[in-house]
KOLPA-775942 format. One line per field, with one value per atom (N, C-alpha, C): y negated, x, z negated; atom name. Coordinates in steps of 0.2 Angstrom, whole numbers, plus 5000, padded with zeros to 4 digits. Layout:
// KOLPA-775942
v: c(Y, ...) $
u: c(X, ...) $
w: c(Z, ...) $
site: c(CA, ...) $
END
This chain:
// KOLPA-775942
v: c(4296, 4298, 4292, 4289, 4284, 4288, 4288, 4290, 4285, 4278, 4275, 4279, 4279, 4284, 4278, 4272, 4264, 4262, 4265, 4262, 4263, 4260, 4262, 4266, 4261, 4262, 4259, 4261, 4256, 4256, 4252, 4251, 4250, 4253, 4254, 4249, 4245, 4244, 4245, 4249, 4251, 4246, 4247, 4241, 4245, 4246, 4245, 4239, 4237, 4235, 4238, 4233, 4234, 4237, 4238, 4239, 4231, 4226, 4219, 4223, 4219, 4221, 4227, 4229, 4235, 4234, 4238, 4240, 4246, 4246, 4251, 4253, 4260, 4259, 4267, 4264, 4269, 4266, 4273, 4269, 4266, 4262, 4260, 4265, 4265, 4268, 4268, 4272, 4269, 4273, 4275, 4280, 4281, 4284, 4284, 4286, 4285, 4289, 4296, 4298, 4305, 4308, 4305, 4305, 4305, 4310, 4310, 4309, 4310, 4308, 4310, 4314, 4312, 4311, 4308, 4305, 4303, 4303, 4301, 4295, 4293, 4286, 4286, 4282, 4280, 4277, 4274, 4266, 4264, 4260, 4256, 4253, 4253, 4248, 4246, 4240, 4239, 4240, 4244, 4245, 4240, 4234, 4229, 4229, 4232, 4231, 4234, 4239, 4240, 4244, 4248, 4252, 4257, 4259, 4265, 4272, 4278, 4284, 4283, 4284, 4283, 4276, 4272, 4268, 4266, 4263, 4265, 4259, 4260, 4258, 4258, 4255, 4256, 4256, 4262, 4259, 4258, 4252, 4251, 4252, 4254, 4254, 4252, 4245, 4242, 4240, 4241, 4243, 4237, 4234, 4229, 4232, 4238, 4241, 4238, 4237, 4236, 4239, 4239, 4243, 4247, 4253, 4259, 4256, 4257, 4258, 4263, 4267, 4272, 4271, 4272, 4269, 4278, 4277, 4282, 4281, 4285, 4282, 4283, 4278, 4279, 4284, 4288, 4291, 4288, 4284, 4282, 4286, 4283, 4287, 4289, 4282, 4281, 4288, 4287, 4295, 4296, 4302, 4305, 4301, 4300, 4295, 4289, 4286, 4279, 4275, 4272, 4267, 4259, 4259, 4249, 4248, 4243, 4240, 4236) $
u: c(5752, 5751, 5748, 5751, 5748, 5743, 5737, 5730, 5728, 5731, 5732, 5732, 5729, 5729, 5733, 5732, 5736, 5741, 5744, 5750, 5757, 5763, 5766, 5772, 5776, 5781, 5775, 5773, 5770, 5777, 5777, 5782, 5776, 5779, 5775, 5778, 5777, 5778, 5777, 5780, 5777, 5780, 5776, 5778, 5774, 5775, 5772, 5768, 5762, 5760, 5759, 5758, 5756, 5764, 5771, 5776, 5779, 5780, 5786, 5792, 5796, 5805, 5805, 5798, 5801, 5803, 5806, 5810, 5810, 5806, 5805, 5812, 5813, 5821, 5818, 5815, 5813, 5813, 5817, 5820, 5812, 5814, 5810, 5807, 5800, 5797, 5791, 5793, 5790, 5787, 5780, 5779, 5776, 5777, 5774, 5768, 5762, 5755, 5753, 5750, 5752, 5756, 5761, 5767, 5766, 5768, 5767, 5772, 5773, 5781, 5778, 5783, 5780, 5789, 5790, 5795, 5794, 5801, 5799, 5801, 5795, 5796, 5796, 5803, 5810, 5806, 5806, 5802, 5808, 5812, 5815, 5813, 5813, 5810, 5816, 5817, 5821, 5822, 5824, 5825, 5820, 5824, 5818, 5814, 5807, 5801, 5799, 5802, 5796, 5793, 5792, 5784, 5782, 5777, 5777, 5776, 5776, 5778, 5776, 5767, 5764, 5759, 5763, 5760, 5756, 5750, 5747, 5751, 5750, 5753, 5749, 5750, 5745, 5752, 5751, 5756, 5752, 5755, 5754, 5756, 5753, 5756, 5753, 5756, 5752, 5757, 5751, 5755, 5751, 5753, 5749, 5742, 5740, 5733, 5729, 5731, 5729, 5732, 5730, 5734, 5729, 5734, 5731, 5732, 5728, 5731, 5729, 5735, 5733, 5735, 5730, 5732, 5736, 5740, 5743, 5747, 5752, 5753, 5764, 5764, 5773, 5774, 5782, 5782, 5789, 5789, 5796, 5800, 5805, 5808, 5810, 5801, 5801, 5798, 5800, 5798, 5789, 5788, 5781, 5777, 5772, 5767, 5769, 5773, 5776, 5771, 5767, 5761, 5763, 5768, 5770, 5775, 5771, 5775, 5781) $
w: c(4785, 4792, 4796, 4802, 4807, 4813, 4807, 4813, 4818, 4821, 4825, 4831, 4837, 4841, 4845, 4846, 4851, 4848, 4843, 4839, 4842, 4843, 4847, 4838, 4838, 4830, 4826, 4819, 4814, 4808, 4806, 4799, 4793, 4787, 4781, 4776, 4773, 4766, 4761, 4755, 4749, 4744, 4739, 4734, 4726, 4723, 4714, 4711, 4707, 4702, 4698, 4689, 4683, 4681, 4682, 4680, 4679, 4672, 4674, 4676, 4680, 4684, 4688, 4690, 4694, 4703, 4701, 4711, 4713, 4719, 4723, 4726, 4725, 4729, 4734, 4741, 4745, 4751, 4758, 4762, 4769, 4773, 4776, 4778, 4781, 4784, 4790, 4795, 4801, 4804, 4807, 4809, 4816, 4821, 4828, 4828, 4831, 4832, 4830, 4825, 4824, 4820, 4819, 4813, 4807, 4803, 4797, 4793, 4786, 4784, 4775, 4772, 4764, 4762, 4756, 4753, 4746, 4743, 4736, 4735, 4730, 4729, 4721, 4720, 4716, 4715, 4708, 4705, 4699, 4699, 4695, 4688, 4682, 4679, 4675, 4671, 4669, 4661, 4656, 4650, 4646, 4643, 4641, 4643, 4649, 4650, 4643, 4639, 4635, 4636, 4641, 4642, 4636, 4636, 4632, 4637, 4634, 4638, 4644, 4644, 4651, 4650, 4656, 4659, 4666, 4666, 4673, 4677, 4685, 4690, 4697, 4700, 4709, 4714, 4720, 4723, 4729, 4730, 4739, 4745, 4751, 4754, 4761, 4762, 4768, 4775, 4780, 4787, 4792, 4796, 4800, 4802, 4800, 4802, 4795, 4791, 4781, 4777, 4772, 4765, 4763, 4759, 4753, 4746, 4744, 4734, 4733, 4728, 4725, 4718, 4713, 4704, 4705, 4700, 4696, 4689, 4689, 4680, 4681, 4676, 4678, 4671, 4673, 4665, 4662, 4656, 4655, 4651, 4649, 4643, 4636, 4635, 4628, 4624, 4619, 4613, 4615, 4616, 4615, 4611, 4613, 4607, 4604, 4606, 4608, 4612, 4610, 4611, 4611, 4610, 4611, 4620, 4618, 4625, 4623) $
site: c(N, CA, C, N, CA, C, N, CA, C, N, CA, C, N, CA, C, N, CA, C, N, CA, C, N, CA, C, N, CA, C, N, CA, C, N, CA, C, N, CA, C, N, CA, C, N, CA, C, N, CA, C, N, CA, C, N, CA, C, N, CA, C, N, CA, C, N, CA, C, N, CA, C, N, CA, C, N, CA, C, N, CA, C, N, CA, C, N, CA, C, N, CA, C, N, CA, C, N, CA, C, N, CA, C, N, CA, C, N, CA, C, N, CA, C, N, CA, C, N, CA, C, N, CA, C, N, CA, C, N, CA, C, N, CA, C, N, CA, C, N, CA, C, N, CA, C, N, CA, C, N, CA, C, N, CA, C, N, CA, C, N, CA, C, N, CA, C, N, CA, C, N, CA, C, N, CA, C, N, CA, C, N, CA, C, N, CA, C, N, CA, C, N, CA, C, N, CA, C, N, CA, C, N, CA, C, N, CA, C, N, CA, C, N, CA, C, N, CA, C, N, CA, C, N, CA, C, N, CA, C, N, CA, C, N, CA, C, N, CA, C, N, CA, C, N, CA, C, N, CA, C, N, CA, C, N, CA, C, N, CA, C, N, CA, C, N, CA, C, N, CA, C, N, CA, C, N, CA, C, N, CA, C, N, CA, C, N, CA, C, N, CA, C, N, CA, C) $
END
């Protein structure tokens, strides 16, 4: 949500850490004063990173006002209790 009450358009940035080769595949985001927006965010990792099933992660989201982190956890496709990266 852009609680900017003086903000005319703000554009969002989202990005990921703690994934190697990840790509955020999520479309731009811009929000008027007021405006809220929720949406899925698609995270890419590449096969060979290895992960094991749950992996922790932060996703960003910064806007010429600053940035949010929120830590959370990625789920891959490795077998249950699969512990190697």
């Amino acid at each position: 949500m852009n609680k900017n009450p003086d903000a005319g358009v703000t554009p969002y940035d989202i990005s990921v850490t703690g994934l190697p080769g990840a790509e955020v595949l999520t479309e731009s985001v811009e929000l008027r004063s007021g405006q809220s927006r929720t949406l899925p965010l698609i995270v890419r990792v590449p096969v060979t990173a290895g992960l094991a099933r749950t992996t922790p992660m932060t996703v960003r989201v910064a806007s010429p006002q600053g940035d949010i982190t929120l830590p959370t956890t990625f789920k891959s496709g490795a077998e249950i209790g699969d512990r190697s990266p």
